[in-house]
VOKE-403174 format. One line per field, with one value per atom (N, C-alpha, C, O): atom name; residue in one letter; residue number from 0; y, x negated, z negated. Coordinates in steps of 0.02 Angstrom, whole numbers, plus 50000, padded with zeros to 5 digits. Atoms other than C-alpha are relative to their C-alpha. Example, Ala and Ser with C-alpha at 12.3 -4.5 7.8 and 13.67 -1.06 7.14 Angstrom:
<pts>
atom: [N:CA:C:O:N:CA:C:O];
type: [A:A:A:A:S:S:S:S];
seq: [0:0:0:0:1:1:1:1];
c2: [49941:49775:50060:50059:49941:49947:50055:50110];
c1: [49955:49385:49955:49903:50042:49316:50039:50014];
c3: [50000:49610:50000:49967:50003:49643:49963:49955];
</pts>
This chain:
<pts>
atom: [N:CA:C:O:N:CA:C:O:N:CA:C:O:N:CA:C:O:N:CA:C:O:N:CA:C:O:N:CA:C:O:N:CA:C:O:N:CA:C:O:N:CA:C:O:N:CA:C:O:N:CA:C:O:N:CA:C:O:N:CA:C:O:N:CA:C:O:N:CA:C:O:N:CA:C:O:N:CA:C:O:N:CA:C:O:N:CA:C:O:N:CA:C:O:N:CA:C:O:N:CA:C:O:N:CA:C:O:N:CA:C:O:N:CA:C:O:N:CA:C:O:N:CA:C:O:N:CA:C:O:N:CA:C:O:N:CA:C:O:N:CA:C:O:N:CA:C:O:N:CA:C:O:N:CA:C:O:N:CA:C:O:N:CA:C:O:N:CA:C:O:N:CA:C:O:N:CA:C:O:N:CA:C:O:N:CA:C:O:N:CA:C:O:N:CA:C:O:N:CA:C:O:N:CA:C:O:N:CA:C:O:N:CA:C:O:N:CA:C:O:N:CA:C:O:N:CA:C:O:N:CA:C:O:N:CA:C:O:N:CA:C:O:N:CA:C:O:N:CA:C:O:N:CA:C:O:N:CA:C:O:N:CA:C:O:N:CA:C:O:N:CA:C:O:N:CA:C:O:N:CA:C:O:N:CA:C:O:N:CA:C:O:N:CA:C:O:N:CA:C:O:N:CA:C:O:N:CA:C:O:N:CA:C:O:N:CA:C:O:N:CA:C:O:N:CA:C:O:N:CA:C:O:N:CA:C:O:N:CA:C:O:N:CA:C:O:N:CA:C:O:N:CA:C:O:N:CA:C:O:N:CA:C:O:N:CA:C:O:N:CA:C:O:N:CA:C:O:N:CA:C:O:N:CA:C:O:N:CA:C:O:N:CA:C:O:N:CA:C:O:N:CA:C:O:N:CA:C:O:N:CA:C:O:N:CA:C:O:N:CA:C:O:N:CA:C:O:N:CA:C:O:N:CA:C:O:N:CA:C:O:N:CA:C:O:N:CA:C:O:N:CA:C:O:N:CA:C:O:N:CA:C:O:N:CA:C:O:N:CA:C:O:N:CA:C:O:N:CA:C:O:N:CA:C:O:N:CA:C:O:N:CA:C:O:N:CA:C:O:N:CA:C:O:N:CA:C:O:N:CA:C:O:N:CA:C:O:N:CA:C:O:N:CA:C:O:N:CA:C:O:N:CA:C:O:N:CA:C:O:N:CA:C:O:N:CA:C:O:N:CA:C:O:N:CA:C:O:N:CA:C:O:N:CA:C:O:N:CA:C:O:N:CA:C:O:N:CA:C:O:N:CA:C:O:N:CA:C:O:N:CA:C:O:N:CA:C:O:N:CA:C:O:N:CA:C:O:N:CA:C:O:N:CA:C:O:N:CA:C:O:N:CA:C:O:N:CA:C:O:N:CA:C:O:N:CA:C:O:N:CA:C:O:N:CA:C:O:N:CA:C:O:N:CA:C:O:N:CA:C:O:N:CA:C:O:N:CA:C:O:N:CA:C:O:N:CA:C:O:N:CA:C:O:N:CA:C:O:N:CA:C:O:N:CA:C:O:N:CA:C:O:N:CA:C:O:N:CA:C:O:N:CA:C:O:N:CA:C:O:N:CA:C:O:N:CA:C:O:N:CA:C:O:N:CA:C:O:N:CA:C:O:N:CA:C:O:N:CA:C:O:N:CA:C:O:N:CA:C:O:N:CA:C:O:N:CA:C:O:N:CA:C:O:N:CA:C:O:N:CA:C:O:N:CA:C:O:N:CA:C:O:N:CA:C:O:N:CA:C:O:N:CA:C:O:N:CA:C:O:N:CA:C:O:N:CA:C:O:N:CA:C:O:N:CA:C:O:N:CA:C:O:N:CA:C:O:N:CA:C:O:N:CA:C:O];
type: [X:X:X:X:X:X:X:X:X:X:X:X:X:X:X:X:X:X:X:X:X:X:X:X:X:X:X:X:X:X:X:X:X:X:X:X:X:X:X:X:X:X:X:X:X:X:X:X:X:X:X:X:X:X:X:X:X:X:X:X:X:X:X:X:X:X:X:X:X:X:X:X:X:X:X:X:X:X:X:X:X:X:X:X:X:X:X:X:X:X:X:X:X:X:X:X:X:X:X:X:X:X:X:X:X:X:X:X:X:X:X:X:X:X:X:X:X:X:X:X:X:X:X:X:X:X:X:X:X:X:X:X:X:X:X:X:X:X:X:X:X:X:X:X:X:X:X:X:X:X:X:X:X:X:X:X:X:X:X:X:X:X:X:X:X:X:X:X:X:X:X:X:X:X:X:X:X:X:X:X:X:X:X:X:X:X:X:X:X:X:X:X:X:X:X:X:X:X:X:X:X:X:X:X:X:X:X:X:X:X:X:X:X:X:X:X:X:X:X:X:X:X:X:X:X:X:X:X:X:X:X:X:X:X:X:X:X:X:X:X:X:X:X:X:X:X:X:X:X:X:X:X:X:X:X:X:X:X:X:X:X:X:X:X:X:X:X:X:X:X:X:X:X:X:X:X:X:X:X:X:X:X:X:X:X:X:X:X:X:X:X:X:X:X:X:X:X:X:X:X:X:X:X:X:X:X:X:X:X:X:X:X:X:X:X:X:X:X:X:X:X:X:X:X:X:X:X:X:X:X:X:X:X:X:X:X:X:X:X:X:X:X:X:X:X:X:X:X:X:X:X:X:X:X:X:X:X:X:X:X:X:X:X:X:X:X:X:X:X:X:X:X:X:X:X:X:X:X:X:X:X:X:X:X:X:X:X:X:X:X:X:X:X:X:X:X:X:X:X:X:X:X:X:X:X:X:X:X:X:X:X:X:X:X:X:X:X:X:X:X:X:X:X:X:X:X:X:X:X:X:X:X:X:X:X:X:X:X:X:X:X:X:X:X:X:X:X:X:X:X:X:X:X:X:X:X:X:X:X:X:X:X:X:X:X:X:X:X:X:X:X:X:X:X:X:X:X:X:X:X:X:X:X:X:X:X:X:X:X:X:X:X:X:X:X:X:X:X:X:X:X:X:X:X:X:X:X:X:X:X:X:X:X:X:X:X:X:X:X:X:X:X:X:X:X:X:X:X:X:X:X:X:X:X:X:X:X:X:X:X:X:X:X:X:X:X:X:X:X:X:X:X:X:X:X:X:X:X:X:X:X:X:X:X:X:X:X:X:X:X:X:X:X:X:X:X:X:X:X:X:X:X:X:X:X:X:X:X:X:X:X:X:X:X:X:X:X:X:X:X:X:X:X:X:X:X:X:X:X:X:X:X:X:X:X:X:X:X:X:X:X:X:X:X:X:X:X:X:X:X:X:X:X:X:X:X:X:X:X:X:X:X:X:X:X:X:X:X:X:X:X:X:X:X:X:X:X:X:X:X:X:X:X:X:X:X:X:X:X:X:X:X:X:X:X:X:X:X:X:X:X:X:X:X:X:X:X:X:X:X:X:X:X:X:X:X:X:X:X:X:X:X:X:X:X:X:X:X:X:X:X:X:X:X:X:X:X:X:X:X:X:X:X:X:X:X:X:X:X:X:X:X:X:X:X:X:X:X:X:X:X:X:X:X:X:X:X:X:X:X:X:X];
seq: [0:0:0:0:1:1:1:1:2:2:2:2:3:3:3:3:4:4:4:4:5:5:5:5:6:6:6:6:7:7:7:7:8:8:8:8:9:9:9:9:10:10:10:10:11:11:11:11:12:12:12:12:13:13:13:13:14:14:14:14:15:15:15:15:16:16:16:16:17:17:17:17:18:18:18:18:19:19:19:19:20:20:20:20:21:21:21:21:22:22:22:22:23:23:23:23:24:24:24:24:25:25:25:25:26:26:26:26:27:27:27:27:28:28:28:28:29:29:29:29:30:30:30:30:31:31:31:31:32:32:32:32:33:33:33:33:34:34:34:34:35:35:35:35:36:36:36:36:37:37:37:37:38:38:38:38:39:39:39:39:40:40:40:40:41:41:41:41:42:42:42:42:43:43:43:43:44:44:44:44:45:45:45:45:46:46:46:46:47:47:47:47:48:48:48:48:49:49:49:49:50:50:50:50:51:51:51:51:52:52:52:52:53:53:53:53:54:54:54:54:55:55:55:55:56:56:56:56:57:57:57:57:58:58:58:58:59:59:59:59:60:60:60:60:61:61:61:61:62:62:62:62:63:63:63:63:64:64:64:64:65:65:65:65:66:66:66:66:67:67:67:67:68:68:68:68:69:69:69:69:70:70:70:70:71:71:71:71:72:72:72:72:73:73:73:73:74:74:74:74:75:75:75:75:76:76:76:76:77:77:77:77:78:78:78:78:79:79:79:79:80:80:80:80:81:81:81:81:82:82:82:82:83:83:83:83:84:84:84:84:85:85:85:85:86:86:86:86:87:87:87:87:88:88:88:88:89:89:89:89:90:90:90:90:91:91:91:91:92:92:92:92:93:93:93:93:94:94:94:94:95:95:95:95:96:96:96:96:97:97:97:97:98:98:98:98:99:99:99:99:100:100:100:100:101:101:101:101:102:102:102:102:103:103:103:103:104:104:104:104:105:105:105:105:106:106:106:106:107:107:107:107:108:108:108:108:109:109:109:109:110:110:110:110:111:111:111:111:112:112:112:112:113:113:113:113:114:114:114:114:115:115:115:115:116:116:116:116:117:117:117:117:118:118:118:118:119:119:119:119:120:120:120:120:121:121:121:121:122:122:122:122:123:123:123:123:124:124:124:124:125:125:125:125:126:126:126:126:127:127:127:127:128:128:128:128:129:129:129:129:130:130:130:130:131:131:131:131:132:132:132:132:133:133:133:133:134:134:134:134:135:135:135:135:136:136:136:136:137:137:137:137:138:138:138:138:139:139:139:139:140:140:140:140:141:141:141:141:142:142:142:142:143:143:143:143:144:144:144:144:145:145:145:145:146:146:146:146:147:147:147:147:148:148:148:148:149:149:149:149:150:150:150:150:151:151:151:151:152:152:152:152:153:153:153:153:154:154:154:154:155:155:155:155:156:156:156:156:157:157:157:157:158:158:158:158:159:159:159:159:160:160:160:160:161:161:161:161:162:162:162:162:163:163:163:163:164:164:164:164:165:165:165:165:166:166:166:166:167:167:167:167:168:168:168:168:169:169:169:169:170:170:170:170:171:171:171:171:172:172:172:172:173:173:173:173:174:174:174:174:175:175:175:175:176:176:176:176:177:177:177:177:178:178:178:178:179:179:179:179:180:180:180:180:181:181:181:181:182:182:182:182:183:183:183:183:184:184:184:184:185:185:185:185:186:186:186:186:187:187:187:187];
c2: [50034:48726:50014:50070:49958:48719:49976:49935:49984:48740:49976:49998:50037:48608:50024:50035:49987:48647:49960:49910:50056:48543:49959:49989:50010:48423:49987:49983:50013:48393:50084:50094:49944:48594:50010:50065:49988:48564:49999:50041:50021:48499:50065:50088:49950:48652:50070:50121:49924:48778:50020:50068:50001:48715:50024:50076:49971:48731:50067:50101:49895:48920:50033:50081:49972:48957:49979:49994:50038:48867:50045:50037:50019:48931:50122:50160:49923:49144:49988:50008:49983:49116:49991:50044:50006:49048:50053:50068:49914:49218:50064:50112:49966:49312:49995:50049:50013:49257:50008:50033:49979:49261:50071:50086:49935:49442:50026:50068:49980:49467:50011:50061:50013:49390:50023:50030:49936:49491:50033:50048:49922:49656:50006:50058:50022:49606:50051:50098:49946:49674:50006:50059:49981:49631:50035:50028:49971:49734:50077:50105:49929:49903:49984:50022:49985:49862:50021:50041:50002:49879:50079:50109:49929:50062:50014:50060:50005:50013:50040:50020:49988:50141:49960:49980:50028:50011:49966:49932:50033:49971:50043:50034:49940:50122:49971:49966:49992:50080:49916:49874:50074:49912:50026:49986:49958:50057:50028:50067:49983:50089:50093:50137:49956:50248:50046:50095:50004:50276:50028:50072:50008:50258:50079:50087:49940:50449:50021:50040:49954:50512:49945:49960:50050:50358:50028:50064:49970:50398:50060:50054:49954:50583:49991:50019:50015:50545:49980:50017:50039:50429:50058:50075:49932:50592:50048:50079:49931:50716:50007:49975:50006:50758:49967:49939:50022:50689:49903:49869:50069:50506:49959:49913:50022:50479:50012:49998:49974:50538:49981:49981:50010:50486:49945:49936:50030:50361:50024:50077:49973:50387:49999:50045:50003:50334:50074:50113:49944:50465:50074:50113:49942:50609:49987:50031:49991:50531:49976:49989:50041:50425:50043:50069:49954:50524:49975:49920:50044:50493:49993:49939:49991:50542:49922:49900:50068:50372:49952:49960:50088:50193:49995:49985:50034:50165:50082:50051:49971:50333:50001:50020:50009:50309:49938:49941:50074:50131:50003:49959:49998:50178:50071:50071:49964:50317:49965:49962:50038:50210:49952:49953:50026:50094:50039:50035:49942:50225:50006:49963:49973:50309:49926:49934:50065:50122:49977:49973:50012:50073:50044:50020:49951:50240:49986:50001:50022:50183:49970:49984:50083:50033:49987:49947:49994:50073:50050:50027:49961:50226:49953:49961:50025:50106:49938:49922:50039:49972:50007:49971:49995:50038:50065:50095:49979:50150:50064:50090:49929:50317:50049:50103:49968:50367:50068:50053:49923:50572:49982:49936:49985:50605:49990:49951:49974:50706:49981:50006:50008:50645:50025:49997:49934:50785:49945:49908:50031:50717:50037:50080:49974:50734:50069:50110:49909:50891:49975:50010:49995:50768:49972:49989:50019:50683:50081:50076:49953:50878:50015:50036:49987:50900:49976:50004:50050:50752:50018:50020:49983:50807:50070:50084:49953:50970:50007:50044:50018:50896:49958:49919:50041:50789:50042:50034:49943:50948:50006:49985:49936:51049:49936:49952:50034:50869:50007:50028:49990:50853:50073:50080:49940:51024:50064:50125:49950:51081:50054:50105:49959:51175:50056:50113:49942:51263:50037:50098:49944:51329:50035:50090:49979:51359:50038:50094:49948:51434:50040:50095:49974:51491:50067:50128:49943:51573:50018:50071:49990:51570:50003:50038:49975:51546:49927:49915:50028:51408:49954:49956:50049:51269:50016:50027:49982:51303:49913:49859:50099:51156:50036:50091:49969:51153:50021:50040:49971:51195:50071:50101:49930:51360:50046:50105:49941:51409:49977:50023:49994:51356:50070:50112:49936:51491:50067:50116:49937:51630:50027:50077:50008:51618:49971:49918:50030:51557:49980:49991:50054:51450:49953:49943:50096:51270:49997:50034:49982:51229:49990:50009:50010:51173:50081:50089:49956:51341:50037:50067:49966:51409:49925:49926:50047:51222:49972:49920:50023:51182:49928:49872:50059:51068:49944:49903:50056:50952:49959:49986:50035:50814:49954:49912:50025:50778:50022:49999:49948:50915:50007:50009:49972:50954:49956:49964:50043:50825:50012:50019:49958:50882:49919:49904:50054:50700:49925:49924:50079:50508:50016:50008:49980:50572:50048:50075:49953:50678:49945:49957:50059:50516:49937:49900:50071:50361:49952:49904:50079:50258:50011:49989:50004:50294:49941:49890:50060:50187:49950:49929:50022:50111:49902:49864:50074:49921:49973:49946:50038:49861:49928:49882:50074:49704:49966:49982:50052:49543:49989:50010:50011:49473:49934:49881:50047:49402:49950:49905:50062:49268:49952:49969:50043:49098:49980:49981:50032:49027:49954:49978:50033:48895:50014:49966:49994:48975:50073:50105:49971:49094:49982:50019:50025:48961:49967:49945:49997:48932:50033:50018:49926:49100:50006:50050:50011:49068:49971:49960];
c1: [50060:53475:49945:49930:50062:53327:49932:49919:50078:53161:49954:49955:50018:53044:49911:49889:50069:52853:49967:49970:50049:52726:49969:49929:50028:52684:49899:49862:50062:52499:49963:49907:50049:52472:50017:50016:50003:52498:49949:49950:50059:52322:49957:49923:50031:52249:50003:49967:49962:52359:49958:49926:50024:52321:49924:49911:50075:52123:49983:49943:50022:52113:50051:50029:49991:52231:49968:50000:50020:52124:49915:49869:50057:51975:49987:49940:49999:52048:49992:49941:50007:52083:49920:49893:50070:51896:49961:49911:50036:51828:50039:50005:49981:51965:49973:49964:50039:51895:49952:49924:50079:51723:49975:49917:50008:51736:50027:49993:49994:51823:49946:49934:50034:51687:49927:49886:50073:51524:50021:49983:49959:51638:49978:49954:49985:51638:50053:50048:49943:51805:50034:50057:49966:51869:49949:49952:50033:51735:50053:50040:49964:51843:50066:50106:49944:51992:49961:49997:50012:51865:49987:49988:49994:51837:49914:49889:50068:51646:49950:49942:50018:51534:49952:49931:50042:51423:50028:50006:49961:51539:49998:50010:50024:51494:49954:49964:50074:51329:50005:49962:49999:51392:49996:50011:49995:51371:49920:49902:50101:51160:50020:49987:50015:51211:50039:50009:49993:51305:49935:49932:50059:51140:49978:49949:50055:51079:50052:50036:49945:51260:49994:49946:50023:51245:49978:50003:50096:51071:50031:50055:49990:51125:50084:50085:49932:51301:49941:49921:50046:51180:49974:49988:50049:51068:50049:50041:49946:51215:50020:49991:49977:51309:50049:50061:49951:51456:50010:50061:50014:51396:50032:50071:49962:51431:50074:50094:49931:51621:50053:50111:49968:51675:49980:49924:50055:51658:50017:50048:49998:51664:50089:50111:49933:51864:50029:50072:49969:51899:50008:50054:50018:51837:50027:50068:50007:51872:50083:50111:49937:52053:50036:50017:49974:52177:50042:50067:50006:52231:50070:50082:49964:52422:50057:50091:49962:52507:49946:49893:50040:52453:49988:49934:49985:52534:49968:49922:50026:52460:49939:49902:50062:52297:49963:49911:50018:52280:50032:50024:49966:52365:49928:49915:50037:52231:49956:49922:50094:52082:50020:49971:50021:52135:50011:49971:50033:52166:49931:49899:50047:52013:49954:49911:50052:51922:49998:49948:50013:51977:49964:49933:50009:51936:49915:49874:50074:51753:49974:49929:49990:51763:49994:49960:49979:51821:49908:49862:50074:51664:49934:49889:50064:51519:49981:49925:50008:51559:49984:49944:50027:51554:49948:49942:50061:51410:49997:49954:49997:51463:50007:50037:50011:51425:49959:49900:50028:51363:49930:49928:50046:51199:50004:49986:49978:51277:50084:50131:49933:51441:50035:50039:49945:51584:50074:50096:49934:51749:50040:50027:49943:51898:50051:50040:49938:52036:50025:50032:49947:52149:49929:49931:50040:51990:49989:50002:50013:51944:50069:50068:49956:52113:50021:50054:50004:52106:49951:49954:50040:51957:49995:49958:50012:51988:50065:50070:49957:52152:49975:50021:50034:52037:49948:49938:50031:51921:50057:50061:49942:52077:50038:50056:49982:52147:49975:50004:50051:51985:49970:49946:50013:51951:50056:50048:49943:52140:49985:50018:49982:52095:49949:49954:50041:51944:50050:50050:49985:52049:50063:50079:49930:52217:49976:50000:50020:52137:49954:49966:50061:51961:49999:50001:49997:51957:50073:50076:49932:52141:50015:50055:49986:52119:50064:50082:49931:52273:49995:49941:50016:52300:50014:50070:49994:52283:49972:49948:50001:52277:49942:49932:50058:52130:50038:50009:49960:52267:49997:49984:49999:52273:49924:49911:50065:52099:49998:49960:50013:52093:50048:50033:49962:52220:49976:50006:50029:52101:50035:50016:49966:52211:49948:49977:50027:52079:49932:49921:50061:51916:49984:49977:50019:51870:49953:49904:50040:51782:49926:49880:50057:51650:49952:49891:50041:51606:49961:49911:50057:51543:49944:49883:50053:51484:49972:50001:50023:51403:49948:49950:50035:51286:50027:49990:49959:51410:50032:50051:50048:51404:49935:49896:50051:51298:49935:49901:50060:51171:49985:50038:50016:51079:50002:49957:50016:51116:50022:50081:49955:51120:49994:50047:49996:51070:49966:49939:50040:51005:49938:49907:50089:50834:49989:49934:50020:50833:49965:49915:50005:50829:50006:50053:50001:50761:50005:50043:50011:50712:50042:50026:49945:50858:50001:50007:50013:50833:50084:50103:49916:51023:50005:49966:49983:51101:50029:50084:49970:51100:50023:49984:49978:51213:49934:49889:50057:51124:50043:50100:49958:51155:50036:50026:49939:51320:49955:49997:50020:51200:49970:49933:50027:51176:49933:49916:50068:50998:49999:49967:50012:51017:50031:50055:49995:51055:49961:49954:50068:50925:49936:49893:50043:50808:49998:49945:49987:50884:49950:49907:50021:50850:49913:49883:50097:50642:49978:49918];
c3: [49980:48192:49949:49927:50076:48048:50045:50089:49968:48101:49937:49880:50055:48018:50020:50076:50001:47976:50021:49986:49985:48070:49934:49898:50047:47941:50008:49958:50014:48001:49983:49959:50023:47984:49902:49875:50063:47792:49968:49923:50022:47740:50016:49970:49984:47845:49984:49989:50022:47781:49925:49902:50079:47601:49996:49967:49990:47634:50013:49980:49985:47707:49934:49904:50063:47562:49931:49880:50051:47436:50015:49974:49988:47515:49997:49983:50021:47517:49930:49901:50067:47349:49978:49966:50011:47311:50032:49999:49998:47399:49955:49938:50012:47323:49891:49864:50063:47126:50000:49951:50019:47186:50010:49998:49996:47223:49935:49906:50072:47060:49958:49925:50044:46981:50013:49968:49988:47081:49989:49943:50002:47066:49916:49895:50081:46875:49968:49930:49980:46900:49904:49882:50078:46681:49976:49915:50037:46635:50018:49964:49969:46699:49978:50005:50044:46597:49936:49890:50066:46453:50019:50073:49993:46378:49984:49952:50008:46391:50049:50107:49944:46465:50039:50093:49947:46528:50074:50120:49932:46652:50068:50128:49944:46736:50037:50098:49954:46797:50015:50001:49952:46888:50062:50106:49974:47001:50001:49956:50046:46990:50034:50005:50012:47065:49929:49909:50067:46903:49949:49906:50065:46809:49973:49919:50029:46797:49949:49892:50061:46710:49965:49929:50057:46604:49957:49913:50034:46539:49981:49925:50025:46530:49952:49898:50060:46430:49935:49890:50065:46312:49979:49922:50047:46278:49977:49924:50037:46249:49932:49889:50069:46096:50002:49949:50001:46154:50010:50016:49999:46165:49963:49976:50069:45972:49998:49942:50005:46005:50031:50011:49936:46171:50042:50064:49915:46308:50068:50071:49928:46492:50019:50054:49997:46493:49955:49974:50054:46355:50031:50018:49927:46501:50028:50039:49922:46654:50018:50071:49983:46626:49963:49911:50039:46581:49940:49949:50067:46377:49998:49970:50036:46369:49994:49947:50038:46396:50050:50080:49995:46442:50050:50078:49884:46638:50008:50036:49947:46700:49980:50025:49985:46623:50050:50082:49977:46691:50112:50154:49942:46865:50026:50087:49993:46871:50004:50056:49991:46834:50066:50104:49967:46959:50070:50116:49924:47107:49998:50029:50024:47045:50022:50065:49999:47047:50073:50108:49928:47212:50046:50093:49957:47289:49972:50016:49991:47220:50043:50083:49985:47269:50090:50121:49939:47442:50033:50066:49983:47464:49982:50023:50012:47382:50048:50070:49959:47482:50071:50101:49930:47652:49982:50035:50011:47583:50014:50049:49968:47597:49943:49942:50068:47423:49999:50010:49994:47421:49958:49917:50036:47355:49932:49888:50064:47235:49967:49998:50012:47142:49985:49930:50028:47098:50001:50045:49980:47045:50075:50117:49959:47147:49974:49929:50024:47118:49953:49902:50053:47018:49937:49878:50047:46934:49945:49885:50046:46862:49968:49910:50056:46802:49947:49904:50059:46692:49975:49913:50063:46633:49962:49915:50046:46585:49941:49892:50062:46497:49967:49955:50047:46388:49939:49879:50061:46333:49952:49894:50045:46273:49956:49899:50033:46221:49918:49868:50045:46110:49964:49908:50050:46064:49991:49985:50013:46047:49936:49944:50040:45874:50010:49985:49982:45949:50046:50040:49951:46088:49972:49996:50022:45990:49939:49937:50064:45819:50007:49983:50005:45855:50050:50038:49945:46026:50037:50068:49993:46067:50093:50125:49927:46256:50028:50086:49985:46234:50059:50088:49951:46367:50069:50090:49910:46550:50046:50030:49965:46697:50059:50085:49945:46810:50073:50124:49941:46935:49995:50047:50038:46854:50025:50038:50016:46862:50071:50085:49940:47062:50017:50059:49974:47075:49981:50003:50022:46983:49936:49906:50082:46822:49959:49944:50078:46675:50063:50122:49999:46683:49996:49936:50010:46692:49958:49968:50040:46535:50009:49973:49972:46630:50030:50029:49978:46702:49968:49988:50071:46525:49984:49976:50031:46476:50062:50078:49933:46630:49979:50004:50038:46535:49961:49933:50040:46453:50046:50099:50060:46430:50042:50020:49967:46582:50038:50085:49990:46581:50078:50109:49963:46738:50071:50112:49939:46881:50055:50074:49926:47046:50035:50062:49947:47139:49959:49904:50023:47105:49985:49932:49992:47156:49942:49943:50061:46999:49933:49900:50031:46896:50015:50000:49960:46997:49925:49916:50059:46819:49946:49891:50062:46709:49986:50020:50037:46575:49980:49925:50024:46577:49997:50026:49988:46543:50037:50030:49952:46705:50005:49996:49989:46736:50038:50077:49956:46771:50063:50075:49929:46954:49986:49956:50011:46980:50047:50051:49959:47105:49944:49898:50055:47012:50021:50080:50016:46963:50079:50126:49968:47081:50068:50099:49922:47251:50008:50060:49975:47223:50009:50031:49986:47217:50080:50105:49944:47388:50048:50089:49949:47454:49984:50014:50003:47407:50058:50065];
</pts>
């Protein structure tokens, strides 16, 4: 026995799927979701609370050297950096939206272990020739084995930020609004 599709629910079907997809692009396109495949830090601060580490990256030394991917995604191959940023993105994505963003921002456990495999990445010949303290995993130093290089550089590369309210007017390149010209003349 075959079981045939109502043909008048075809026209209706087609419309609510014609009509997800048209929210599902226009959220692409407020999210300004291809900017976060790029390795641009302005893609950070599509995020205004973003804006103070911005601003403080821009003043550091490490500005000229690095961008915010080079820290925060981890470098050693392609699929787990890109499988990282987008956990990592959704899990934004997911907190900014329903608005439950901390004051203060601290990565996550696996976020610091990517970044303290990006120091030792970047300053393998300081730690292997100079001071000789060799590669350890921020797993390591939760266990009381070593140091996170953060706990000597506490100031790198985003100096002193404990909250937003430290830096309301960070001077950063905020995106224009994804709302067009003519349906904000609407909203007047």
């Amino acid at each position: 026995m075959e079981v045939q599709f109502p043909k008048k629910l075809v026209l209706p079907l087609i419309i609510l799927l014609g009509a997800v997809m048209g929210v599902f692009f226009y959220l692409l396109y407020v999210a300004r979701m291809p900017s976060y495949l790029s390795d641009d830090p302005s893609a950070c601060v599509n995020c205004h609370i973003m804006a103070p580490y911005y601003q403080s990256w821009q003043k550091s030394s490490h500005q000229a050297w690095t961008t915010c991917n080079e820290c925060h995604v981890p470098q050693d191959n392609f699929v787990r950096g890109y499988a990282f940023k987008a956990k990592d993105g959704l899990y934004h994505a997911a907190v900014f939206t329903a608005r439950m963003e901390p004051q203060v921002i601290r990565p996550r456990n696996e976020s610091y272990g990517v970044i303290m495999e990006n120091c030792i990445r970047c300053h393998s010949q300081l730690n292997k020739e100079f001071v000789n303290t060799g590669m350890i995993r921020f797993a390591d130093t939760r266990k009381g084995n070593g140091k996170a290089c953060w706990d000597c550089h506490r100031e790198v590369p985003h100096g002193r930020i404990s909250n937003l309210a430290m830096s309301p007017n960070a001077i950063v390149p905020l995106p224009e609004s994804p709302v067009p010209q003519w349906l904000k003349n609407i909203m007047k």
